[in-house]
N, C-alpha and C positions, 0 to 999 in steps of 0.2 A: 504494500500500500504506500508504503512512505518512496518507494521506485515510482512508483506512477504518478506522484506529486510531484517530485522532483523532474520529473520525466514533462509534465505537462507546463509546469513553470519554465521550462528549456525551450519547448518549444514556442510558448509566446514570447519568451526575450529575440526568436527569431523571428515573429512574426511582425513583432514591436519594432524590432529592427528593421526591419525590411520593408515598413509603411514611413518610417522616417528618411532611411539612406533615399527610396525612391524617390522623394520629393528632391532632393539635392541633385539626383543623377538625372532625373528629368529637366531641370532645369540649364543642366550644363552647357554652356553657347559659346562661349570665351574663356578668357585666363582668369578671371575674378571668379565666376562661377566654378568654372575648375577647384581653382584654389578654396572653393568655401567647402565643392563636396567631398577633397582629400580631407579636408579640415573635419566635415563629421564622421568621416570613415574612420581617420585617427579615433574621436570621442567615443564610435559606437566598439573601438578594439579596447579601449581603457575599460570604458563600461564594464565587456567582458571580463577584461583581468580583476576587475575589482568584484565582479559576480562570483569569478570563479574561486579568487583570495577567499572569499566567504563561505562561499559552498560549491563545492566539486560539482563539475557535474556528471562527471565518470570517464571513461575510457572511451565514450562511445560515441557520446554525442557532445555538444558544446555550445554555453552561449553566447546568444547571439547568432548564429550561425556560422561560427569563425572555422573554420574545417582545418585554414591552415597557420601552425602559431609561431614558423619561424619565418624570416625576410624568405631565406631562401626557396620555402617551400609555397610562399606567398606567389614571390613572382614566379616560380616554377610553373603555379598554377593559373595565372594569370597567363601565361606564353601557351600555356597547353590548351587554353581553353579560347584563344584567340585563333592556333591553328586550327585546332578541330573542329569549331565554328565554322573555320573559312571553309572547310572541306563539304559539311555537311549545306553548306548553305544550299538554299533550293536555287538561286542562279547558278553555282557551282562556281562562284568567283569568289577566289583567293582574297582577293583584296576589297573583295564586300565593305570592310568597313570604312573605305576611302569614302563610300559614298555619305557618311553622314560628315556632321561637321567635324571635325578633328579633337576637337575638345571633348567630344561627346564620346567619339570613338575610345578616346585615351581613358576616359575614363571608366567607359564601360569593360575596357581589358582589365584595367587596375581591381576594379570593383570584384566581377569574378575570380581575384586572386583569394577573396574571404572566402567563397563556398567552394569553389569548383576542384576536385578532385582528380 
């Protein structure tokens, strides 16, 4: 019982997270914008660490939805998840993400380096 508490509080610090980040990533058009939604990406990875300081949330799962906790495995997953994007995409172009605005693009790769596996 006290699993499945822990379990469901997990998942709306992800849920929580991910109706806040969107509002930042949606907004991305320029380098201010940019710079504001690196900015809450930074506060929603603290958040976590300071969730997690407090209470574990196991080996399994993690909040906020932070999947990856070191730099390197961050951008690892941000580069992996930008190729194999491009591959799957339904045009079948690589470089798919030229077509949005640049800012957008950078940060939609960066972003994906929180969940993407």
């Amino acid at each position: 019982m006290a699993n499945d508490k822990l379990s469901e509080e997990v998942r709306k610090s992800e849920e929580t997270s991910w109706a806040q980040l969107s509002l930042f990533l949606d907004r991305v058009e320029d380098l201010p914008s940019f710079v504001r939604f690196v900015d809450a990406l930074r506060n929603d990875r603290e958040d976590a660490d300071r969730k997690e300081a407090l209470r574990s949330a196991g080996p399994d799962i993690s909040w906020n939805g932070w999947e990856n906790n070191s730099l390197a495995t961050f951008l690892e997953s941000a580069v992996a998840w930008a190729v194999t994007w491009s591959k799957d995409s339904r045009r079948g172009d690589p470089a798919f993400l030229a077509d949005e605005n640049p800012w957008k693009a950078a940060a939609r790769i960066i972003y994906a380096g929180k969940y993407y596996e």
